[in-house]
Structure formats: structure tokens, C-alpha cells
NUNU-570669 format. One line per 10 residues: number of its first residue (from 1); for each residue x, y, z of N, C-alpha, C. Coordinates in nm, 4 decimals, decimal comma, padded with zeros to 6 digits. Example, Ala and Ser with C-alpha at 12.3 -4.5 7.8 and 13.67 -1.06 7.14 Angstrom:
2
1) 01,3190:-00,5690:00,7800:01,2300:-00,4500:00,7800:01,3200:-00,3300:00,7800 ~ 01,2850:-00,2250:00,7080:01,3670:-00,1060:00,7140:01,2900:00,0030:00,7870 $
END
This chain:
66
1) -04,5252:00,1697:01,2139:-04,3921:00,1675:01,2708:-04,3061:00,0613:01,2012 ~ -04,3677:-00,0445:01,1338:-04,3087:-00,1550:01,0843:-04,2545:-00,1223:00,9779 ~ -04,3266:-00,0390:00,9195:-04,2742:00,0085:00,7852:-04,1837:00,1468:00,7620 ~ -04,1383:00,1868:00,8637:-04,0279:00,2580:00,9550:-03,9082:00,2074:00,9481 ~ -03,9305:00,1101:00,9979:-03,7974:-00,0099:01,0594:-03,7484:-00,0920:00,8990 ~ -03,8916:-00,0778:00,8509:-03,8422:-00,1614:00,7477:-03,6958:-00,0852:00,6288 ~ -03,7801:00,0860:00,6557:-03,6979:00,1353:00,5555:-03,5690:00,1885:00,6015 ~ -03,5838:00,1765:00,7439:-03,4350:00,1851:00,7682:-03,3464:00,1120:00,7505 ~ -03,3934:-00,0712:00,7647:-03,2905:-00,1430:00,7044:-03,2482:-00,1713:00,5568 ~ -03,3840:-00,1349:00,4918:-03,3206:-00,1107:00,3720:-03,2221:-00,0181:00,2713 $
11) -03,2560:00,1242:00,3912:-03,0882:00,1771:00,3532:-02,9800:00,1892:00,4036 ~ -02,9980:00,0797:00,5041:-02,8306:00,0531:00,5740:-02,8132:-00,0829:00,4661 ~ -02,9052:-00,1413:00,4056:-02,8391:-00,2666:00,3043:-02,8008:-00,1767:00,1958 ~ -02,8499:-00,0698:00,1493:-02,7938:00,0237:00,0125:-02,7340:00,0520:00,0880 ~ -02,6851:00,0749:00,1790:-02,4930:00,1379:00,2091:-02,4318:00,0672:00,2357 ~ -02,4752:-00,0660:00,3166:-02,3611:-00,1688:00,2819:-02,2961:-00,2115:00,1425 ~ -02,3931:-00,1923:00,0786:-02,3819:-00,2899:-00,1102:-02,2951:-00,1589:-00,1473 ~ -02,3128:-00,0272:-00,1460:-02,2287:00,0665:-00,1776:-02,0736:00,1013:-00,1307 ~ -02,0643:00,0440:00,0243:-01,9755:00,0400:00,0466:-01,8915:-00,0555:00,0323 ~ -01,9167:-00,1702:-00,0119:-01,8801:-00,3269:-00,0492:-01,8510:-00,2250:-00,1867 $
21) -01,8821:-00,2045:-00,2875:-01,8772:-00,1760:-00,4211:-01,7669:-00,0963:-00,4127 ~ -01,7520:-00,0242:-00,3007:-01,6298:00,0668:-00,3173:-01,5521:00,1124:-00,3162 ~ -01,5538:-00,0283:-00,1902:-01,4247:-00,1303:-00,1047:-01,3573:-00,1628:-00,2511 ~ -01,4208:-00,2198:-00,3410:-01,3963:-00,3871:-00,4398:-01,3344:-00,2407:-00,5518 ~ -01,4059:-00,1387:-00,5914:-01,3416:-00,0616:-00,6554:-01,1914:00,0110:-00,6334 ~ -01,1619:00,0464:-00,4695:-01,0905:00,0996:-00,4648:-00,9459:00,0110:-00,4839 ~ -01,0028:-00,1622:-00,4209:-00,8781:-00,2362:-00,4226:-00,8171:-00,2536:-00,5387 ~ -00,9433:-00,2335:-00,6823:-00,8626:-00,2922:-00,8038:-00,8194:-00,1841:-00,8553 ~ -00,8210:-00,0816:-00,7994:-00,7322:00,0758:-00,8739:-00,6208:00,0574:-00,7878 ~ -00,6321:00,0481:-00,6912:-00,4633:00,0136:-00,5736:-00,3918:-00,0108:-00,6604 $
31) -00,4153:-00,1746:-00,6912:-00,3168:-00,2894:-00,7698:-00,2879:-00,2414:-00,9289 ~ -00,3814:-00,1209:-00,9901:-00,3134:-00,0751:-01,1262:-00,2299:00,0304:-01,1099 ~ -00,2329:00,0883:-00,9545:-00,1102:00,2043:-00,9260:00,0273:00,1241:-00,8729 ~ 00,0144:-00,0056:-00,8449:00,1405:-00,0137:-00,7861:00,2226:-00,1254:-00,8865 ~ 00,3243:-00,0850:-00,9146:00,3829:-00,1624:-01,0062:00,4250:-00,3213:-00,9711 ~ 00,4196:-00,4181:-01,0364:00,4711:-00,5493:-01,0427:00,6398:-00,5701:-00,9928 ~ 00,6321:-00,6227:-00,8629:00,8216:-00,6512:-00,8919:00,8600:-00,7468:-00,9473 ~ 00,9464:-00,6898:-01,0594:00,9961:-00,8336:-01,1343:01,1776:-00,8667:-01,1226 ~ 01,2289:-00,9808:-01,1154:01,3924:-01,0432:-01,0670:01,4701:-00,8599:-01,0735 ~ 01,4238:-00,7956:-01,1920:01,5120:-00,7052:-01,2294:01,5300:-00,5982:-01,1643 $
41) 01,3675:-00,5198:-01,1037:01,3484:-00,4505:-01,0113:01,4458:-00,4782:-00,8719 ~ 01,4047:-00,5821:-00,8239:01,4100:-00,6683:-00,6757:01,6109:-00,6318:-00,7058 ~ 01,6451:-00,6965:-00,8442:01,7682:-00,6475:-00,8325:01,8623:-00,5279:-00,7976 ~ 01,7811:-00,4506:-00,8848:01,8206:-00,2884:-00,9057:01,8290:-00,2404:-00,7388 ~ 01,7128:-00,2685:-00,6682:01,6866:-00,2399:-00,5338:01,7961:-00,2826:-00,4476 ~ 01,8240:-00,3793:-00,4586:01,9274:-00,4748:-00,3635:02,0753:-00,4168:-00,4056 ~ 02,1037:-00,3965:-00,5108:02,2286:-00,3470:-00,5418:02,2186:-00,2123:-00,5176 ~ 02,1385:-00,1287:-00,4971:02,1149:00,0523:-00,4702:02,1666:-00,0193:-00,3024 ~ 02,0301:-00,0676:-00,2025:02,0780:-00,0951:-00,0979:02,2342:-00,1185:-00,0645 ~ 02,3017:-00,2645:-00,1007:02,4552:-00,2696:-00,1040:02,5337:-00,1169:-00,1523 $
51) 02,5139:-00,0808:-00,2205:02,6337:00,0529:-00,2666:02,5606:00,1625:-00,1779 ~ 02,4669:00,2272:-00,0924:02,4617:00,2801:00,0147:02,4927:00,2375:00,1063 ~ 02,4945:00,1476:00,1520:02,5700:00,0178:00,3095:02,7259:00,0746:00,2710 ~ 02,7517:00,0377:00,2026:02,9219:00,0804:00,1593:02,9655:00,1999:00,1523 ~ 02,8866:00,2646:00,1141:02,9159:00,4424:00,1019:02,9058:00,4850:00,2149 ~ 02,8130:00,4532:00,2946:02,7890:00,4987:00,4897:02,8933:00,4614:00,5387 ~ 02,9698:00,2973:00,5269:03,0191:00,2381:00,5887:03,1788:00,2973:00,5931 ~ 03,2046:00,3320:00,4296:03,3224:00,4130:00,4117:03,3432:00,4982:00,4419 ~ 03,2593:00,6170:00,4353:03,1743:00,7430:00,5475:03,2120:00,7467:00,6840 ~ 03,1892:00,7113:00,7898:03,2141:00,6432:00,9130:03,3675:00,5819:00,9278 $
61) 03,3660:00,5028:00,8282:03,5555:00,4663:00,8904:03,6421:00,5854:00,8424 ~ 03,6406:00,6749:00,7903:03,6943:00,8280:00,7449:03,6925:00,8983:00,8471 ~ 03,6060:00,8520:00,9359:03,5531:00,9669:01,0648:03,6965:00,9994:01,1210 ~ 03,7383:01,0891:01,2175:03,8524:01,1076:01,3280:03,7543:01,0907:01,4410 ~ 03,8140:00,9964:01,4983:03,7462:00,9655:01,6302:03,7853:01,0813:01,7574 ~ 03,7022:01,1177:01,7899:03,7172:01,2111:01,9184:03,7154:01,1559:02,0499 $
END
């Protein structure tokens, strides 16, 4: 029976170590799909944001109020 028990914990430790491995794999493919923000990005973004705020905003005061 000991040697039962034994081999059951030894393949819940091969699925831990596998699942640790594939944890650690999946995180470092994440970080090569998602791109770096750099000043220029962060810019581009912030100025898209502002000129939609303004376009809604101009949008809305055009309205005829009912």
C-alpha cells in the first residue's frame, strides 16, 4: 500500500513541475505578444482619446434639445 501512496505522490509532483513549467512558459509568450509602451505610443493614445472627447462633445452641443 506504501508503494501506492508513494506513486501517487509522485505524479501529482510530475504535474505540479509540469504545470509550474507551463505557467513560466505561457507568461514569457504573453510578454512577446504584447507590445512595449513607449512616450510615443502613450502619446498617440492620449491625443486619439482628446480628439474623440471633442468630437462627442461637439456631437451633443449640435443636439436640438427636446
Amino acid at each position: 500500500m506504501q508503494s501506492k501512496e508513494l506513486k501517487q505522490y509522485s505524479v501529482r509532483e510530475d504535474f505540479s513541475e509540469y504545470v509550474a513549467h507551463l505557467q513560466l512558459h505561457m507568461t514569457l509568450q504573453a510578454r512577446n505578444l504584447v507590445p512595449n509602451l513607449n512616450p510615443k505610443v502613450i502619446d498617440s493614445r492620449e491625443h486619439l482619446l482628446h480628439q474623440t472627447q471633442a468630437t462627442i462633445e461637439k456631437f451633443i452641443s449640435r443636439q436640438a434639445i427636446s
